[in-house]
VMD Tcl script that draws the C-alpha trace (Angstrom):
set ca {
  {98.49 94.06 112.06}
  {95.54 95.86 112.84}
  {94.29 98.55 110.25}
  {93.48 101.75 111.66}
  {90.22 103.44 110.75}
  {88.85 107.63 109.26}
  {86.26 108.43 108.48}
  {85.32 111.50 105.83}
  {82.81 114.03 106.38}
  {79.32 113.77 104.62}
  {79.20 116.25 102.00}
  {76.26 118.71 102.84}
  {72.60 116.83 102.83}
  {69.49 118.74 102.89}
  {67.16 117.55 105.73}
  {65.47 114.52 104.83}
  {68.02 113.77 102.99}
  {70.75 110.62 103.39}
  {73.99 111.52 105.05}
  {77.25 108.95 103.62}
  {80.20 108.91 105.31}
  {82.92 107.01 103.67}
  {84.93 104.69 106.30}
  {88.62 103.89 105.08}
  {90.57 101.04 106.27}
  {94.54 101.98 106.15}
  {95.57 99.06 104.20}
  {93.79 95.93 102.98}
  {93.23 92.90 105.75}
  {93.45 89.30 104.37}
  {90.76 88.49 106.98}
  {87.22 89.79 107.32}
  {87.38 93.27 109.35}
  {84.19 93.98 111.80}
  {83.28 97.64 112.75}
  {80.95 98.97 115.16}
  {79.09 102.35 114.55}
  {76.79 104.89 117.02}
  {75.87 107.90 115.93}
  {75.84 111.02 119.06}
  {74.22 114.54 118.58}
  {76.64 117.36 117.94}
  {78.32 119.99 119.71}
  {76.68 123.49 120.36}
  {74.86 125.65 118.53}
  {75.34 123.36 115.37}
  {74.74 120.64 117.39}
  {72.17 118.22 115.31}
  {70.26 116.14 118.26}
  {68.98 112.64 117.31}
  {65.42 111.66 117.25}
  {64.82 115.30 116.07}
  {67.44 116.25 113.32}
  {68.65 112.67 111.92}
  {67.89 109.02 112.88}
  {70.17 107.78 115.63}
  {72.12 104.86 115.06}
  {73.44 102.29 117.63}
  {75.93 99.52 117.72}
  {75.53 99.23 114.02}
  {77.79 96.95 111.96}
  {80.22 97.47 108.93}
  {81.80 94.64 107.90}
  {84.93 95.03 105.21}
  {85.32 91.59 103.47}
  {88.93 90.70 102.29}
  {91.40 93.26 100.30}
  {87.77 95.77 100.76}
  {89.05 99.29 102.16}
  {86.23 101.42 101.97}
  {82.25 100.95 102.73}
  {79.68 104.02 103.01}
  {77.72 104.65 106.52}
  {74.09 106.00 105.57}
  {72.54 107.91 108.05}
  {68.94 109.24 107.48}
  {68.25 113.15 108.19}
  {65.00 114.28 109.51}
  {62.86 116.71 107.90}
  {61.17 119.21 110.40}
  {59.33 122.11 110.08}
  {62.08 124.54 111.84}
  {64.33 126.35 109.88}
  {67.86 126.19 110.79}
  {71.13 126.27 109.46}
  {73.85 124.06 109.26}
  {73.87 121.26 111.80}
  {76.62 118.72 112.53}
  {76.16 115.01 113.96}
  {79.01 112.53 115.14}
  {79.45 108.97 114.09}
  {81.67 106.92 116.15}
  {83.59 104.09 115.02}
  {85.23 100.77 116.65}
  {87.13 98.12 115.46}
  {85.30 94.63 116.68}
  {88.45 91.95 118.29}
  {88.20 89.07 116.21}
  {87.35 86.10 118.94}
}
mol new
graphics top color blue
foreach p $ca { graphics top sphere $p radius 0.5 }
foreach p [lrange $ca 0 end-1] q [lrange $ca 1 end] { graphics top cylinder $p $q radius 0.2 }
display resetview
């Protein structure tokens, strides 16, 4: 069986700061559990963009060793020089097949 995947909101970061998401595995795997993650700008007006507001990630890996259910995703904010208010990113995540 498969474990599914969620993944928990960063608590608030001020630019510059480090944004951690904490990814959850359902249940504990016996074997060694591969996950892709991309970050993609936001939605809107809140809409962080990437390359301006936090470090864009692609097809990077998380990998949960044995009876491991949670690992932290650190994504880098940008400090600029505009003022805004809160912004919002998205972090996508995929199970890898095991081959």
């Amino acid at each position: 069986v498969v474990p599914t995947l969620s993944i928990a909101d960063a608590p608030a970061v001020t630019e510059g700061g480090i944004a951690e998401f904490t990814v959850t595995l359902s249940a504990a795997s016996s074997n060694v559990v591969t996950v892709s993650y991309s970050t993609s700008d936001g939605n809107g007006p809140a809409g962080a963009i990437g390359g301006v507001d936090f470090f864009s990630q692609t097809n990077q890996t998380l990998t949960f060793n044995p009876g491991e259910i949670q690992k932290i995703v650190s994504i880098v904010t940008e400090d600029d020089p505009i003022v805004e208010s809160t912004a919002t990113f998205n972090v996508t995540l995929l199970i890898v097949p095991i081959r």
